[in-house]
C-alpha positions in Angstrom: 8.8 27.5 13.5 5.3 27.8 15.3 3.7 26.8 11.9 6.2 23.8 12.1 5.5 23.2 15.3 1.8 23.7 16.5 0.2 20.6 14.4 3.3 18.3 15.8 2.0 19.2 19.3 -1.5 19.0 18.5 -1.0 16.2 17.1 1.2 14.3 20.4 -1.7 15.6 22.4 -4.4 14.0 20.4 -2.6 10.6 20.2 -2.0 10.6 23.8 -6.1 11.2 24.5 -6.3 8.3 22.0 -4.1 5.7 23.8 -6.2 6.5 26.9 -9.5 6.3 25.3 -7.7 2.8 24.3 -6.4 2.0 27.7 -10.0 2.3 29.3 -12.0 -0.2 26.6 -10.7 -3.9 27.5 -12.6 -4.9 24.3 -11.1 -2.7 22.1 -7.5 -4.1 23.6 -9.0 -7.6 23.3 -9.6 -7.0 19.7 -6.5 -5.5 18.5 -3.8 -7.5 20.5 -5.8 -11.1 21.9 -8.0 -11.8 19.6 -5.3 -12.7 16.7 -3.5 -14.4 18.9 -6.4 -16.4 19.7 -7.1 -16.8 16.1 -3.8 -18.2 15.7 -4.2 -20.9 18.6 -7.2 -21.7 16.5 -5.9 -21.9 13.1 -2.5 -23.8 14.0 -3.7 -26.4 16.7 -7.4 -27.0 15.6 -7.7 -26.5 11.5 -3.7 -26.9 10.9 -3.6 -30.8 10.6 -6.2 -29.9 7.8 -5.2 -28.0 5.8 -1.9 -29.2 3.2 0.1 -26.1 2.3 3.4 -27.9 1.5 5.1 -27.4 4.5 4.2 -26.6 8.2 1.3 -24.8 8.5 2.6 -22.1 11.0 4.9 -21.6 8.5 2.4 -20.7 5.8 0.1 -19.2 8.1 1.5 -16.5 9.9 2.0 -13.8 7.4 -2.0 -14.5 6.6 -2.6 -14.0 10.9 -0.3 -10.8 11.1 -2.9 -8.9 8.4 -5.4 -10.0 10.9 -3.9 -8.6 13.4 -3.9 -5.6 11.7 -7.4 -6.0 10.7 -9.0 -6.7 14.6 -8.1 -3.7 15.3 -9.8 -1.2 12.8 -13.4 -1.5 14.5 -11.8 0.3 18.0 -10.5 3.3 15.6 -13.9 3.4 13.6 -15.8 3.6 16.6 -14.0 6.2 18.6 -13.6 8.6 15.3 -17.6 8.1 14.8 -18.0 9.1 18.6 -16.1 11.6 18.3 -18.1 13.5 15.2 -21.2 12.4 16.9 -20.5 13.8 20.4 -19.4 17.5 19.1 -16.3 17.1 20.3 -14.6 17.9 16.3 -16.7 21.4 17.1 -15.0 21.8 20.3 -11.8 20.8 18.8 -12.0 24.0 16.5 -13.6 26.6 18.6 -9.9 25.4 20.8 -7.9 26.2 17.6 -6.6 22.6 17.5 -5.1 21.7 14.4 -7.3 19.5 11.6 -4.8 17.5 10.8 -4.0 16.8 13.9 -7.1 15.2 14.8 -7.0 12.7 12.3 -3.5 12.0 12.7 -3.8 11.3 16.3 -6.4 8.4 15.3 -3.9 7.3 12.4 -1.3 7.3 14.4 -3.1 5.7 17.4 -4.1 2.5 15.1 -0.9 1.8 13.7 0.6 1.6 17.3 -1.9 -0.5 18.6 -1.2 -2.3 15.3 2.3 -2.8 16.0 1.7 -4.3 19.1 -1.1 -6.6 17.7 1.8 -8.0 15.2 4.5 -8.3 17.6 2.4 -10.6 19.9 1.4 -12.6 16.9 4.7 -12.8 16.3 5.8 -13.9 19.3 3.5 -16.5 19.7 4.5 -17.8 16.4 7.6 -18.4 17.5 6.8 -19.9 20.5 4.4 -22.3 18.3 7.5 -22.8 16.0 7.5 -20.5 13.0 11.0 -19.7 11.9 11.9 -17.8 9.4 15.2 -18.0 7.1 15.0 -14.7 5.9 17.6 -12.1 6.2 17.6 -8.9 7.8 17.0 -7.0 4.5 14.0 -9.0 3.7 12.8 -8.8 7.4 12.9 -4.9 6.7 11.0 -5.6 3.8 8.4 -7.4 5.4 8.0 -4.8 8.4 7.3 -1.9 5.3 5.5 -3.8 3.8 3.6 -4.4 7.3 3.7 -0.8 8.0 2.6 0.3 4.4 -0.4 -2.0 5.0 -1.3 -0.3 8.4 -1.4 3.1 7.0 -3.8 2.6 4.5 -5.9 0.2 6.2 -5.8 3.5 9.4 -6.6 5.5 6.8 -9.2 4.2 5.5 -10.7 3.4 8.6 -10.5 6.9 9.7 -12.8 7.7 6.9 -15.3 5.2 7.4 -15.8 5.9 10.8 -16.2 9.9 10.3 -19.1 8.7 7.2 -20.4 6.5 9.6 -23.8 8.2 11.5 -23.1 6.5 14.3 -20.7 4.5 16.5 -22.6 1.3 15.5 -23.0 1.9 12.0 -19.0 2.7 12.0 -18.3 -0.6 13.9 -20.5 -2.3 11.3 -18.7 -0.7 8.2 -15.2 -2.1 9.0 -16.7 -5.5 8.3 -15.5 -6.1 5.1 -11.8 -5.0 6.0 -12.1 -8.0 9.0 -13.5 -10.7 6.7 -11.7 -10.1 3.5 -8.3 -12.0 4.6 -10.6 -15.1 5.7 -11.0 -15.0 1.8 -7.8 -14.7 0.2 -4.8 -16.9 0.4 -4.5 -15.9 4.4 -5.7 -19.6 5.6 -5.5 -21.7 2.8 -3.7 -21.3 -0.8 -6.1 -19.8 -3.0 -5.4 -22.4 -5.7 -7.6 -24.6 -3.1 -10.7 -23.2 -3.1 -13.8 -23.4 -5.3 -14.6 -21.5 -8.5 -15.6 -17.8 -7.7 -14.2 -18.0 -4.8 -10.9 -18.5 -6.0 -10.6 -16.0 -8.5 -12.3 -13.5 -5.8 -9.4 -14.4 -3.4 -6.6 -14.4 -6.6 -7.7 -10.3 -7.2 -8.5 -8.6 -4.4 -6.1 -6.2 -2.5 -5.0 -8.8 0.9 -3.8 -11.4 -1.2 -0.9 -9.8 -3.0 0.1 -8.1 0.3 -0.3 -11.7 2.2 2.0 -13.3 -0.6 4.6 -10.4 -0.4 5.0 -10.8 3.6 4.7 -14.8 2.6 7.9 -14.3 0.1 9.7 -12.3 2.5 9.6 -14.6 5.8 10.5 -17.8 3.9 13.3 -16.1 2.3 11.8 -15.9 -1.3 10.6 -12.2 -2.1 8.1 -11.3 -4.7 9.1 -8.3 -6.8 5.5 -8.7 -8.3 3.8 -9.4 -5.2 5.1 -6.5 -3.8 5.0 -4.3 -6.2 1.1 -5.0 -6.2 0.8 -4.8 -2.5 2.1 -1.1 -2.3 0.2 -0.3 -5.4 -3.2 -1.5 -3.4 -2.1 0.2 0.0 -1.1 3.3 -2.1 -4.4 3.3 -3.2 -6.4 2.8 -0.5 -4.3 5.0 1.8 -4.8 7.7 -1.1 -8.4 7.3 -1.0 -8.9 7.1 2.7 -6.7 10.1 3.1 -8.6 12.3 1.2 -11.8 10.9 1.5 -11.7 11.7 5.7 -10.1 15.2 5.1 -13.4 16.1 2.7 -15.9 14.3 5.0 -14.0 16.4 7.9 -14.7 19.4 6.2 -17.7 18.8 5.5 -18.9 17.5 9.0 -17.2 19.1 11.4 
């Protein structure tokens, strides 16, 4: 039972030192739970007249603004797991017989919170904007696994970048790509839309599939192959940034 046990504790106590690391940086709460908001305000009232998606555009674009809600928040988690490796404080964590996995999983953990609060205010401003959604309450459990598939992986996977990372800066800098990549996919605008290159870029990489399986869900019209390619991708890249941060903790700490 204390085998059971000791890494579930370890693991409460690290989350909780998370959420107050969280609770003291206004940016980092800016980023994760404002900042898609304000995205949305952006996208909906100043671009939305713009942009012809078949329908109304807060419609069409709010599956693209919850991904990045879950996206704004990755560079917080980055940052305070490459602060962590670069204060000492993974040594200290050891010589105190904490629990590896427990120190990861406290940052995992932390991010998809924060993440779930990120989606629910976008969400709610949605709403408030106009967005409704005819779908039922099996497809609305679909979308919120498909949400919380996408969350994992993306925690994951930002977990591992930031213990590579050499610095808090350079781990900021390295989550980049994971905050840009749903500006170019079918997130804003269909894909169809945009220019050669660009399209097929947007067509194949991993945000688009999971975009178009939230997309299918909240209007009432699931994807099996959309989804089926979304949990592929975040199967993958939770694989990936699961083991990849367990070798570079090993490794590093």
């Amino acid at each position: 039972m204390i085998t059971l046990t000791a890494p579930l504790a370890d693991s409460s106590i690290m989350l909780r030192r998370n959420f107050k690391h969280i609770a003291r940086s206004p940016v980092t709460i800016f980023n994760a739970a404002l900042m898609p908001v304000v995205m949305m305000l952006i996208f909906v009232y100043v671009f939305g007249s713009a942009f012809d998606v078949g329908g109304d555009y807060i419609d069409y674009a709010t599956p693209g603004l919850i991904l990045l809600a879950i996206s704004y928040g990755l560079s917080g988690t980055a940052v305070s797991v490459s602060g962590d490796m670069a204060k000492g404080i993974i040594n200290r964590f050891k010589v105190m017989d904490v629990s590896r996995g427990a120190v990861l999983t406290g940052h995992v953990v932390a991010t998809i919170l924060t993440n779930a609060v990120a989606i629910a205010a976008v969400l709610a401003v949605a709403f408030a904007l106009g967005f409704r959604s005819p779908a039922t309450a099996l497809e609305w459990l679909g979308a919120i696994g498909v949400m919380a598939a996408t969350s994992v992986a993306a925690s994951w996977l930002t977990v591992a970048l930031g213990m590579a990372a050499k610095t808090p800066e350079s781990a900021g800098m390295s989550v980049v790509p994971l905050i840009m990549l749903p500006f170019v996919s079918s997130a804003i605008v269909p894909a169809e839309k945009m220019g050669q290159g660009v399209r097929q870029f947007a067509q194949y990489q991993p945000f688009t599939p999971i975009i178009e399986s939230l997309r299918g869900f909240l209007t009432g019209h699931p994807s099996g192959g959309y989804t089926a390619a979304a949990l592929a991708w975040c199967a993958g890249i939770g694989i990936i940034g699961f083991l990849w941060s367990r070798a570079t903790f090993s490794k590093r700490a």
